[in-house]
N, C-alpha and C positions, 0 to 999 in steps of 0.2 A: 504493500500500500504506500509506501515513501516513493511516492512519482509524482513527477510536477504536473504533469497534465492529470491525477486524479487528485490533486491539492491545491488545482485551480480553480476546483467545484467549492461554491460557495457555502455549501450545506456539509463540507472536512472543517470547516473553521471551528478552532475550540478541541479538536481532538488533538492526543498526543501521540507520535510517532519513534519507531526503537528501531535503530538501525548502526552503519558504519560509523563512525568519525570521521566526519568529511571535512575537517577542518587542516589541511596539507600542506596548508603555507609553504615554506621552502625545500620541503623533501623532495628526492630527485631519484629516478630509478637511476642504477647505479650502469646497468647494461648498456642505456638507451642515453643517460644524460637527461631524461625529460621532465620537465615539473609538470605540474596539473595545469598552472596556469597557458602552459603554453601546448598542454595538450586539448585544453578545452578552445584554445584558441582555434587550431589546424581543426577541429571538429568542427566546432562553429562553421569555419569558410566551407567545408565540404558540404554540409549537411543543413545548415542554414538555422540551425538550435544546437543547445546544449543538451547534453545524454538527457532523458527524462529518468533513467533509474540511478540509484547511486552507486551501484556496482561497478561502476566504468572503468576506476582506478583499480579496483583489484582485477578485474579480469586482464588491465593492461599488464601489470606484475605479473598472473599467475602464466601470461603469455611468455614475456620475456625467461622468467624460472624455465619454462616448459623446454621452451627453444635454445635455450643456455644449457639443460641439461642431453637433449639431443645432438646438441653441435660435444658435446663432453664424451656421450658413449655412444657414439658413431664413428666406422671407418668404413674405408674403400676396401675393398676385395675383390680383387682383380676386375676393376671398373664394375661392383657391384656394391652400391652404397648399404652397410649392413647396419643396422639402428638397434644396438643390444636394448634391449625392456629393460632388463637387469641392472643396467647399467643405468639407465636414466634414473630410478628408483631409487640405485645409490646413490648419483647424485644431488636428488631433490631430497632424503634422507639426511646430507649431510649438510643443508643449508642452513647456516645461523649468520644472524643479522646482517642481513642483502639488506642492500639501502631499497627500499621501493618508493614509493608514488606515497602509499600508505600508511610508509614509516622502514621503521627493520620488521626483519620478516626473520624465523627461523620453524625450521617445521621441524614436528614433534613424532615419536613413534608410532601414534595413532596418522601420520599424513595429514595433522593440520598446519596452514604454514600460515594463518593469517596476524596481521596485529594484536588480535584478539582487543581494539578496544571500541567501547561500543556507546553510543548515545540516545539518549532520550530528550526530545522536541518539543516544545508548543507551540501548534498552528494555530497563529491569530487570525490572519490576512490571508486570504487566497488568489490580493492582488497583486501581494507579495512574498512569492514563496520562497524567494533568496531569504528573506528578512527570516523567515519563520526556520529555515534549513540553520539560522544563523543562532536561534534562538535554542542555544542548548539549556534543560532545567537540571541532565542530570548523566552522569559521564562516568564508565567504569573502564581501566585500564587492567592489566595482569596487576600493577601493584598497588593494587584497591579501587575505591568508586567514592562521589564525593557529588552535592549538588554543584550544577550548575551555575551559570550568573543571567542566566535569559530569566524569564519571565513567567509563571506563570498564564494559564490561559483558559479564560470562558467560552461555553461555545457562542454567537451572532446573538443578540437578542430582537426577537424578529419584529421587522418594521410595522407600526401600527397608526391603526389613526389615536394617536396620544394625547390630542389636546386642537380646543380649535384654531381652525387652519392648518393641520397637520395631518395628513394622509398619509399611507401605504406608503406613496412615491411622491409626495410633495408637499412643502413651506409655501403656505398662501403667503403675500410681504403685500404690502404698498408705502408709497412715498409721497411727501408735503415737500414742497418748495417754493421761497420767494419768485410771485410772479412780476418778475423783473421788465416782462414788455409790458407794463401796465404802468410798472417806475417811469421809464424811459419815456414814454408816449405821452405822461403827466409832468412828466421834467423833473424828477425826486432823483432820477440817477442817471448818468452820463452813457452808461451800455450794461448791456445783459449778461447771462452767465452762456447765453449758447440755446437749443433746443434741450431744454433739463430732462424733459418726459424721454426723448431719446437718449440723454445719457445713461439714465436709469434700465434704460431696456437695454442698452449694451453692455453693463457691466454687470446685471443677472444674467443673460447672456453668455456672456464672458465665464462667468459662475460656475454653471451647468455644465457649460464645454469641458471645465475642469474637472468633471463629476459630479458636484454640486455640493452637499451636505450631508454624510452617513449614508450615500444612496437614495436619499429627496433629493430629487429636483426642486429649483425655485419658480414661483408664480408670481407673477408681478402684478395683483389683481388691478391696478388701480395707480397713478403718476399724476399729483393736482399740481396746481399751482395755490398761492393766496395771497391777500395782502397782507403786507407786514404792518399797517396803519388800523389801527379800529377802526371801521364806521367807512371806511372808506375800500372803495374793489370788491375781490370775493374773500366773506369770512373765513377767519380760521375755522372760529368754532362748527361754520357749515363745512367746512372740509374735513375735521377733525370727525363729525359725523356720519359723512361716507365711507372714508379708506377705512375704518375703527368700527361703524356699525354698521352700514350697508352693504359691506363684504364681511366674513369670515375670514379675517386674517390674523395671523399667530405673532407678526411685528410692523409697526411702521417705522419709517425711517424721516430724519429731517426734521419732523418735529416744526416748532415754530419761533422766530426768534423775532427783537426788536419788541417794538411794542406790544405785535402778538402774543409774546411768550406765554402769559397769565391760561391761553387756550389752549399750554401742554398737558394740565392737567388733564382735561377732557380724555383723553388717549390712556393714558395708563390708571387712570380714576374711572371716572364714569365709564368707559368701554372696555375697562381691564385688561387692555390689550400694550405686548412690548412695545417699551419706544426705544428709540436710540438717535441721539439726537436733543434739541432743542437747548431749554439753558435750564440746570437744574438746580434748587437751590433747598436748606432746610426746610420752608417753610412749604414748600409746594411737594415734598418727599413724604411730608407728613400726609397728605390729600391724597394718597394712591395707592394702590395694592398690589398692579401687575409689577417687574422688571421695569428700569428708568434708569438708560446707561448713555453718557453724555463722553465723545468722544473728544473733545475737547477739555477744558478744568471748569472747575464750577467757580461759581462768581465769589463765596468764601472765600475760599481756599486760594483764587487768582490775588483778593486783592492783599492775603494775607503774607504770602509769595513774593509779590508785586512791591510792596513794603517794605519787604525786608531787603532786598535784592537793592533799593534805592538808598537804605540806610547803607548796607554795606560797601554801596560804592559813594557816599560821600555825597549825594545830591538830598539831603535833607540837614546838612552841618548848616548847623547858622539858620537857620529858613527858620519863619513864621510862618504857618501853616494854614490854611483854613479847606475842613472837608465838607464838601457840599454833595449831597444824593439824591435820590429820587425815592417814594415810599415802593415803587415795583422794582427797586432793586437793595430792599432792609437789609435784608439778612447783608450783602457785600456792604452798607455804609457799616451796620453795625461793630460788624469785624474793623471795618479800616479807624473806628473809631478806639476802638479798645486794643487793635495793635499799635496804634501814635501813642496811646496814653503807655502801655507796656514799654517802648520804647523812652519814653521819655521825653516824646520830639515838645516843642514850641508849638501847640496847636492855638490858636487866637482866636477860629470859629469855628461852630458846628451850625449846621443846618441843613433839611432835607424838606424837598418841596412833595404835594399830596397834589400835586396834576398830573395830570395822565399824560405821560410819554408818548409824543406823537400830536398832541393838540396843538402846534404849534402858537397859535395866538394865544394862549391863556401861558406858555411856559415863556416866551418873551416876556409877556407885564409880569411874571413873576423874577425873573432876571433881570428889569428894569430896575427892580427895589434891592436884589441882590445882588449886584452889581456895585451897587453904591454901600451895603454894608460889606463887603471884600475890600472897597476903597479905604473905608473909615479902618476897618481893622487891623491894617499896617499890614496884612499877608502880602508874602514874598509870592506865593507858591498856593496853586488850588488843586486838590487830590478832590477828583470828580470818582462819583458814587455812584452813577444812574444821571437819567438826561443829560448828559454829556454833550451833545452838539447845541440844544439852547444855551447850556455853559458857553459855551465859544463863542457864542453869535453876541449872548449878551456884554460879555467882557470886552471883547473886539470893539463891539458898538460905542461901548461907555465908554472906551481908552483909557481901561484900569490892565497897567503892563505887568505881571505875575507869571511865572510857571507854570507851564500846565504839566499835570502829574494827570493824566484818564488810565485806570486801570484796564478797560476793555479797550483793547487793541482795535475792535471792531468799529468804535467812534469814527478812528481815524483809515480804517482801511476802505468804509465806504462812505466815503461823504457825498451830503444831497446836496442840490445844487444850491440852497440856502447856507452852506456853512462852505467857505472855501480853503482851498490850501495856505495863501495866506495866513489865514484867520489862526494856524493852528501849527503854521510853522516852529521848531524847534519843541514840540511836545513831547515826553518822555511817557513810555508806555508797556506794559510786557507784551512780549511777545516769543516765539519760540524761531525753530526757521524762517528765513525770508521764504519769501514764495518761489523765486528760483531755487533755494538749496531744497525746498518742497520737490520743485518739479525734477530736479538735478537728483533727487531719493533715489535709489540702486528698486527697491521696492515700489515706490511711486513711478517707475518708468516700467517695468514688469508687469504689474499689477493692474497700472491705469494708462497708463498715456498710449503706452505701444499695442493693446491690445483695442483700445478706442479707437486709432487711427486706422489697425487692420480692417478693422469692422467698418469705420465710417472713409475710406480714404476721399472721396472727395469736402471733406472739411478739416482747415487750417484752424489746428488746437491752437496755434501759436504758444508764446511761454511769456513769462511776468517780464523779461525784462526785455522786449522788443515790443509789450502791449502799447497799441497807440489809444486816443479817448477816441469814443465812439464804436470802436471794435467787441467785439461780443468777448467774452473772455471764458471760452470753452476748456480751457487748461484748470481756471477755477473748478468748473463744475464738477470737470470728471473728477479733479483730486478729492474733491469735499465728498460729494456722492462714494467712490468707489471705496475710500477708506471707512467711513460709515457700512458699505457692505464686505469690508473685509473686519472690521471686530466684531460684527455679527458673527460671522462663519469661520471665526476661531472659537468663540463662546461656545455655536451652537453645535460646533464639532465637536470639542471636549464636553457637552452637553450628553452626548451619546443616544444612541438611535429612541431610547424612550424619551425623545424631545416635550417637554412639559415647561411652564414659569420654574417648576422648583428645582427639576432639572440643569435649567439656564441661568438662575439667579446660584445655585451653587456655584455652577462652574464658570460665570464673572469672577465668583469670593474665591478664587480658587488661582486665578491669574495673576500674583504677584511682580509678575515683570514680563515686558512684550513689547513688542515694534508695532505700528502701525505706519503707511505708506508714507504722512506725513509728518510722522511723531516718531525719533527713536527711541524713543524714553513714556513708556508705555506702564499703566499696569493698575489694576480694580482690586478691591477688598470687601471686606464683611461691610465695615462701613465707608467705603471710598466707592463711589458709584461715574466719578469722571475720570478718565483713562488717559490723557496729556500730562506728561510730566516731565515736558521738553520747554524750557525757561532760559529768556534772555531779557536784556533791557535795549530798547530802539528809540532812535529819534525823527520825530517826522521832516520831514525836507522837502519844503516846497521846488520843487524842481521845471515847474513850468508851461506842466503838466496840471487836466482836472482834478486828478486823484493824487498827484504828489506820492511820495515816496517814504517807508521807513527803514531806516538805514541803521545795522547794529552795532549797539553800541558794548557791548559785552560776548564773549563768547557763550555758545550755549550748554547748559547748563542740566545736568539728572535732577530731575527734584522727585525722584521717588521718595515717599514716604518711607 
């Protein structure tokens, strides 16, 4: 039964197998000169495979012994070749330790001549039966037996529908994305991310091709767009109600970010369905029940990071401070507030405004009045907490000259056409890679870019730093998009074929360190639920450009926990 074409069959997986020691590294028949490796090799070319039984090595020894002992008790007799039996007998009788293929050999009075040592296997994989040949549990030689170092092994546990959106042979998924031709077409943002719905179908796509997930296929029920503005375009909360209720799906992805954010709950709360994605915070983890896994850091934990990373390099010595936030982003003032006081910095002001992120007229009159107390309070330096770009518009406006400290990187990586580069030049921010060393990722070109372009070849991804304004910025998409569906399907891999929440939420708590395409510094826990823990500090640089540039100002940096 140790044959690779009957340990191909997916239904030997989990059984153990007793055979040779096929482990032959540098031995070499002593006759012939020949190692394994380079007999499997001359095999290969002739036959176009490797032997499928394992006996190959000894039969090649027991040939040479054979014919060794022939050419020994053989002569000629008057031009008649005579082959004594007797004689060859005695020779193979007298063999001790012949170098073979399969070790030393010496045959015994009984006519045994083999190694005699012998192993026992566990088949996990019947996609990989190198792996499993490799995977010794238990090994006896003539001078005793002893376990192995391979692995244990169970047998497949058979695919099921385990949970909803979860079939036989398939993960229901849908996707939420800013609908950015809706930005564009109202003037909120200079160019789009690309056709999104289509990058999402080429890196499921992509997926599948690969195998997909434990033998599920993925389905991609559903690709929305929405606005990221309340009250304005198509709601979250309406979108959050289809991909999440009107399909059977076992995860969404993208989530909702900016002002939306408040309509992640909807998804892994009221719909009790995966997210991954969106922006997750204390206060909103509390509200929910399914899985809620943010590929990026969470706004705590950024601004607490973000903080220290400034203290450490010297941009808060001396400063008078003032932290000003938004009530839809507490939980990150809160933190920034009690890590200054920890530290000991010069804070002058505290204040957090209760308008809604996105109402644009009501957060200017409310930076018209704070603006002027920033003025009065001698701060050097403003550590924004939430509404971040009315910070800018207002301070610019008033000509109160300060520091700008924005912990969400995102203030400054998408500005609408109300807040300009200008406005926001020389702002210090965390950040992790640039977008080029994103796209430049050995994984993010593997992963996303080179198999998007296969798929799509008539559209120019282009990359961040030949991006002109106006241009669709397809390189963004695929990278955001395809790294969101690559910590899914490392999760839901080590999840294991009984795919379920408690299945999946173990095996996040279970991933203490990992890569993602655009994060090398990766890694979830029991209570760590955002998976970026790739940290630097950047300065924005008006370059002349709509979107301006930030430029690093620290190498980057592990911040695993």
């Amino acid at each position: 039964l140790l044959n690779s074409n009957f340990m191909a069959i997916s239904e030997t997986e989990g059984m153990y197998f007793s055979g040779p020691d096929i482990r032959y590294g540098a031995n070499f028949n002593q006759s012939t000169g020949q190692t394994a490796d380079a007999f499997l090799a001359a095999y290969t070319d002739e036959w176009g495979e490797d032997p499928a039984a394992p006996f190959w090595a000894h039969s090649y020894d027991a040939t040479t012994l054979l014919l060794d002992a022939i050419a020994a008790a053989s002569y000629d007799d008057d031009g008649t070749l005579v082959i004594d039996r007797a004689g060859v007998r005695e020779h193979l009788n007298a063999v001790e330790d012949y170098s073979g293929i399969i070790g030393l050999i010496s045959c015994d009075a009984f006519g045994d001549c083999g190694s005699q040592k012998i192993t026992v296997i566990g088949h996990g994989d019947s996609g990989d039966v190198a792996g499993s040949n490799a995977n010794v549990v238990y090994e006896y030689a003539p001078g005793g037996s002893s376990l192995g170092e391979g692995n244990l092994v169970l047998p497949a546990a058979p695919l099921t529908a385990s949970w909803r959106g979860v079939t036989e042979d398939s993960i229901h998924i849908a996707a939420t994305f800013i609908d950015f031709e809706w930005l564009v077409d109202k003037g909120f943002s200079p160019n789009g991310w690309g056709d999104q719905a289509l990058v999402w179908e080429s890196v499921v796509a992509d997926l599948n091709d690969r195998g997909g997930i434990n033998g599920r296929m993925l389905v991609l029920d559903a690709a929305r767009p929405y606005s990221a503005i309340p009250g304005l375009g198509i709601s979250a909360d309406g979108v959050c109600l289809e991909v999440a209720g009107d399909y059977e799906t076992f995860a969404v992805f993208g989530g909702f970010v900016g002002p939306a954010e408040i309509s992640n709950i909807c998804i892994p709360g009221q719909q009790e369905t995966i997210l991954i994605g969106g922006r997750v915070n204390t206060e909103r983890l509390d509200q929910i029940s399914a899985p809620w896994l943010e590929n990026g850091t969470a706004k705590e934990r950024r601004m607490q990071v973000y903080l220290s990373l400034l203290e450490q390099n010297g941009h808060l010595d001396g400063k008078k401070i003032a932290i000003v936030g938004a009530t839809a982003s507490q939980g990150a003032y809160d933190t920034g507030v009690a890590t200054l006081a920890a530290m000991g910095a010069d804070v002058v002001l505290e204040a957090i405004s209760e308008v809604t992120v996105g109402d644009t007229e009501a957060e200017d009159a409310w930076w018209d009045v704070m603006s002027e107390r920033v003025r009065t309070s001698g701060a050097d330096a403003v550590v924004f907490a939430g509404g971040d770009r009315a910070g800018f518009r207002g301070l610019y406006w008033a000509g109160v000259d300060v520091e700008y400290f924005p912990y969400n990187n995102e203030s400054l990586t998408s500005l609408s056409t109300n807040v300009t580069a200008e406005m926001v030049a020389g702002a210090v921010t965390l950040t992790g890679l640039t977008e080029q060393e994103q796209f430049e990722q050995d994984e993010a070109q593997e992963l996303c870019i080179k198999p998007f372009e296969a798929r799509n070849p008539d559209i120019v991804v282009g990359t961040p730093d030949t991006h002109e304004d106006g241009i669709e910025k397809w390189w963004r998409s695929v990278m955001t998009h395809c790294t969101q569906l690559r910590m899914f399907e490392l999760i839901a891999t080590a999840a294991g074929p009984d795919l379920t929440h408690d299945s999946f939420r173990a095996a996040a708590e279970s991933m203490s360190q990992f890569a993602l395409p655009i994060s090398p510094f990766a890694s979830l826990g029991p209570d760590k639920v955002d998976a970026s823990d790739s940290f630097r500090l950047s300065i924005f640089v008006d370059n002349g450009t709509d979107n301006g540039i930030l430029d690093p100002l620290t190498e980057v940096m592990d911040g695993t926990p």
